[in-house]
RONU-808141 format. One record per residue (C-alpha): x, y, z; residue in three letters. Coordinates in nm, 2 decimals, padded with zeros to 4 digits. Example, Ala and Ser with C-alpha at 12.3 -4.5 7.8 and 13.67 -1.06 7.14 Angstrom:
% residues 2
+--------+--------+--------+-----+
|     px |     py |     pz |   r |
+--------+--------+--------+-----+
|  01.23 | -00.45 |  00.78 | Ala |
|  01.37 | -00.11 |  00.71 | Ser |
+--------+--------+--------+-----+
END
This chain:
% residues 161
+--------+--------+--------+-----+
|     px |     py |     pz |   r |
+--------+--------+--------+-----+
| -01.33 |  00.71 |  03.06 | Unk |
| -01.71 |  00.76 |  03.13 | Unk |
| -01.67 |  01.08 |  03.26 | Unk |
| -01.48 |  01.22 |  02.94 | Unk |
| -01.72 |  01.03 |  02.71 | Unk |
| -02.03 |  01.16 |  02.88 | Unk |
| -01.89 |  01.53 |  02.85 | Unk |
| -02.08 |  01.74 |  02.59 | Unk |
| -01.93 |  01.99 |  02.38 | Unk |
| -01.96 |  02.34 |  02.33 | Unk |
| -01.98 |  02.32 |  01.94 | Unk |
| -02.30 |  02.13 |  01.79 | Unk |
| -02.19 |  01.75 |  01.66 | Unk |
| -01.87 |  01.80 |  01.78 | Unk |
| -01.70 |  01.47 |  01.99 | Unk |
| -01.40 |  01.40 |  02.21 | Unk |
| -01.21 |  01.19 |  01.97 | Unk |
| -00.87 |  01.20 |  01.82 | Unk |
| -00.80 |  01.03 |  01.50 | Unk |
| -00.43 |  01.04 |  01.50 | Unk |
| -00.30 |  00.83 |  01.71 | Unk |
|  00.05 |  00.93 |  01.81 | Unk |
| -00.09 |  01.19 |  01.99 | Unk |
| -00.22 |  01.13 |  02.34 | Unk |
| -00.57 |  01.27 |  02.47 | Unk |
| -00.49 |  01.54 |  02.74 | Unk |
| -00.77 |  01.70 |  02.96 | Unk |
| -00.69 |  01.93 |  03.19 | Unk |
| -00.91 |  01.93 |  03.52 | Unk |
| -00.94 |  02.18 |  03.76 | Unk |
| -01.18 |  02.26 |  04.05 | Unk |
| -01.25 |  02.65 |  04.13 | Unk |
| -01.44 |  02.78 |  04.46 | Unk |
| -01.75 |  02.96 |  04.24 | Unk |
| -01.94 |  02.89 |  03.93 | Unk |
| -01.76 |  02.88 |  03.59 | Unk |
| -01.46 |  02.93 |  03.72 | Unk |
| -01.49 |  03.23 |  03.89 | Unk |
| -01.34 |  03.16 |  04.26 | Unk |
| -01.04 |  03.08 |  04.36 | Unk |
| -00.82 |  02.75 |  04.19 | Unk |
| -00.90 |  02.46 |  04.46 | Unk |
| -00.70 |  02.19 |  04.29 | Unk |
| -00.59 |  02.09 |  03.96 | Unk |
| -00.53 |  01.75 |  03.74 | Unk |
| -00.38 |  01.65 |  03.44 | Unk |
| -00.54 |  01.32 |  03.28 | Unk |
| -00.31 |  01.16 |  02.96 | Unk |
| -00.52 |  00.87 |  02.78 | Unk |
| -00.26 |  00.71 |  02.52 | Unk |
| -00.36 |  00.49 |  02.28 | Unk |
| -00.11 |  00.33 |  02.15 | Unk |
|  00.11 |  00.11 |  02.41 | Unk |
|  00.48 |  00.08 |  02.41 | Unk |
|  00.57 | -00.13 |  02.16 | Unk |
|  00.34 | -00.13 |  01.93 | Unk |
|  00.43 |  00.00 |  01.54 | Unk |
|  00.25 |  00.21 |  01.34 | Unk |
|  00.31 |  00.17 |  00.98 | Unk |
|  00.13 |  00.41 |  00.72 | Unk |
|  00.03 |  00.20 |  00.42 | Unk |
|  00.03 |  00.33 |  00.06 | Unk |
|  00.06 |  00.03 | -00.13 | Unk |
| -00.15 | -00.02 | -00.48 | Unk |
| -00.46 |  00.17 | -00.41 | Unk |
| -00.45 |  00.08 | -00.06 | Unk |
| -00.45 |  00.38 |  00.22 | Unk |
| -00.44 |  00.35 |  00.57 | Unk |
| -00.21 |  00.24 |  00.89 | Unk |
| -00.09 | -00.10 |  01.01 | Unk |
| -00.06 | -00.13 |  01.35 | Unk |
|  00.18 | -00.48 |  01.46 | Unk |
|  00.17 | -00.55 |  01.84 | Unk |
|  00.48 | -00.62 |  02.01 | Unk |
|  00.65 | -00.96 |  01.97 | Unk |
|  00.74 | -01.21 |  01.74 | Unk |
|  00.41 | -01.33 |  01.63 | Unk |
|  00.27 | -01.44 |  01.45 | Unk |
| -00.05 | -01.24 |  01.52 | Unk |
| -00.43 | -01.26 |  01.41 | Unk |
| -00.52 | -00.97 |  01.18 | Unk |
| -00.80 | -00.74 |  01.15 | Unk |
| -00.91 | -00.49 |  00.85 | Unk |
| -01.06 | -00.21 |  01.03 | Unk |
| -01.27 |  00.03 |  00.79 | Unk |
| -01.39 |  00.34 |  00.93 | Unk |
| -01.68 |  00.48 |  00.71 | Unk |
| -01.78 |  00.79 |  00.86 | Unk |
| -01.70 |  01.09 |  00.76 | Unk |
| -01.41 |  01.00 |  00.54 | Unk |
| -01.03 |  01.02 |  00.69 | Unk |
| -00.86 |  00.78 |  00.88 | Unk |
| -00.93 |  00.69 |  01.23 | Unk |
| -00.65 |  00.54 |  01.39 | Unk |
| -00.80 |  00.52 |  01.73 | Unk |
| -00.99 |  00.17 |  01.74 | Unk |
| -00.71 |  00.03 |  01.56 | Unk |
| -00.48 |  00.16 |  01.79 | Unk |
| -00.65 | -00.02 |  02.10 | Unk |
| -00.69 | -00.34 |  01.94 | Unk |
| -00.33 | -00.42 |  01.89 | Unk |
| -00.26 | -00.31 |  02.24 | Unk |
| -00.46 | -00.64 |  02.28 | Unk |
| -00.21 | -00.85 |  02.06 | Unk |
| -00.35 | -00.77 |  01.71 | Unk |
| -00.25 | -00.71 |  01.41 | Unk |
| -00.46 | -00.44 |  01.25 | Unk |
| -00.46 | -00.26 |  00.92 | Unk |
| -00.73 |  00.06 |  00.94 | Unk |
| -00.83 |  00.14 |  00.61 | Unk |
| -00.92 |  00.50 |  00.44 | Unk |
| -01.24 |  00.45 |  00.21 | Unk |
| -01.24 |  00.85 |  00.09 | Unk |
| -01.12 |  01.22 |  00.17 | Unk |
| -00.79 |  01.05 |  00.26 | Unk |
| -00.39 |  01.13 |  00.10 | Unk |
| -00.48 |  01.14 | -00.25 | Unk |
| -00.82 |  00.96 | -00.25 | Unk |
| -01.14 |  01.13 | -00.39 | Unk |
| -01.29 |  01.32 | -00.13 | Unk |
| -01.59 |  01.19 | -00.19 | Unk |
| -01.71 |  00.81 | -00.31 | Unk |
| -02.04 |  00.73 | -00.53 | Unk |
| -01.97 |  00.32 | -00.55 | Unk |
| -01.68 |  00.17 | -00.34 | Unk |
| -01.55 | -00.16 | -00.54 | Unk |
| -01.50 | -00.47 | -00.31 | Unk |
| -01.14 | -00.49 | -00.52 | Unk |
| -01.03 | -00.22 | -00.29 | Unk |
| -01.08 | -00.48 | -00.02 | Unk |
| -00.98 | -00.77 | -00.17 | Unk |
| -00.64 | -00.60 | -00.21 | Unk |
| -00.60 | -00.49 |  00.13 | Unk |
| -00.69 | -00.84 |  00.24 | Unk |
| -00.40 | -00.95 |  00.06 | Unk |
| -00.17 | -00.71 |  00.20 | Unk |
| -00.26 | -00.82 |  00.54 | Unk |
| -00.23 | -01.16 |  00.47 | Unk |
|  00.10 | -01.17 |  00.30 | Unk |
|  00.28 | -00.99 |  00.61 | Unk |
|  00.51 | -01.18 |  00.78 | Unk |
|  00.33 | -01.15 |  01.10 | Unk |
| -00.03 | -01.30 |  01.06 | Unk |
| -00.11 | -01.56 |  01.22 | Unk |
| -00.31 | -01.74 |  00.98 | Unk |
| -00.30 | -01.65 |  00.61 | Unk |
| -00.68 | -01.70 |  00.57 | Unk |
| -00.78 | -01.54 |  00.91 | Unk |
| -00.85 | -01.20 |  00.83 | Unk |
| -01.21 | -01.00 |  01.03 | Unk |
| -01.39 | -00.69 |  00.91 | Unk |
| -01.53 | -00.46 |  01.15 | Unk |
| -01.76 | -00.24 |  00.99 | Unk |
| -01.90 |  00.08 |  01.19 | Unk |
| -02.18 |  00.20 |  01.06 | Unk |
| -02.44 |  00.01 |  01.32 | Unk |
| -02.34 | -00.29 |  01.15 | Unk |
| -02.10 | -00.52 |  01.16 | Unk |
| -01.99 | -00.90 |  00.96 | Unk |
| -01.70 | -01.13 |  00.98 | Unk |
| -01.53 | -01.25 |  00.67 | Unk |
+--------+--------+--------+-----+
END
């Protein structure tokens, strides 16, 4: 992947990422006899990068005030789960959540603001908001240990609860 993370985009503070996903990244390649293109086609490629692996559910969460995607792994469980919050920018992104329960987690990725019918954008955020989607995770029938639950934060930081 270094070679499409190192890539740098034509807009300004644009970056290769998909939020959603159910949708795979797709980069064509292709090699011309020239600069930019201009020569002759020497050889093409077709690279497919999908993030989620067979087997794995996605379920979208609206439950309470809670918004977001659970992601189960495949298998009986139970599994350790993770709260995922992704703070930048407002949304959902699906794709670190994704890739961690091709690992064997269980991982609910929660929407803070500018999500569904959230505000689009947030002033105070109330730990309640948490608290609830704590419990969510740990009354599914697949975690593996009611009081194991980790938060990943992404803004430079990061705890463990």
């Amino acid at each position: 992947m270094g070679l499409l993370w190192s890539l740098r985009a034509d807009a300004l503070h644009a970056k290769f990422c998909k939020r959603d996903s159910r949708r795979p990244h797709v980069v064509r390649f292709s090699v011309h006899d020239g600069e930019a293109g201009a020569g002759p086609l020497l050889a093409e490629a077709t690279n497919e990068r999908r993030l989620l692996a067979d087997g794995v559910e996605r379920q979208p969460i609206k439950e309470g005030n809670v918004r977001g995607v659970l992601f189960v792994p495949p298998g009986d469980g139970p599994f350790p789960a993770v709260l995922d919050l992704y703070t930048f920018g407002g949304g959902l992104s699906e794709r670190r959540a994704a890739l961690l329960a091709n690992c064997g987690l269980m991982v609910l990725t929660l929407a803070l603001y500018g999500h569904d019918d959230q505000p689009k954008k947030v002033t105070k955020l109330h730990l309640d908001y948490f608290e609830e989607a704590i419990q969510l995770l740990r009354k599914h029938p697949m975690d593996f240990n009611q009081s194991l639950c980790r938060l990943l934060w992404i803004e430079t930081r990061s705890f463990s609860l």
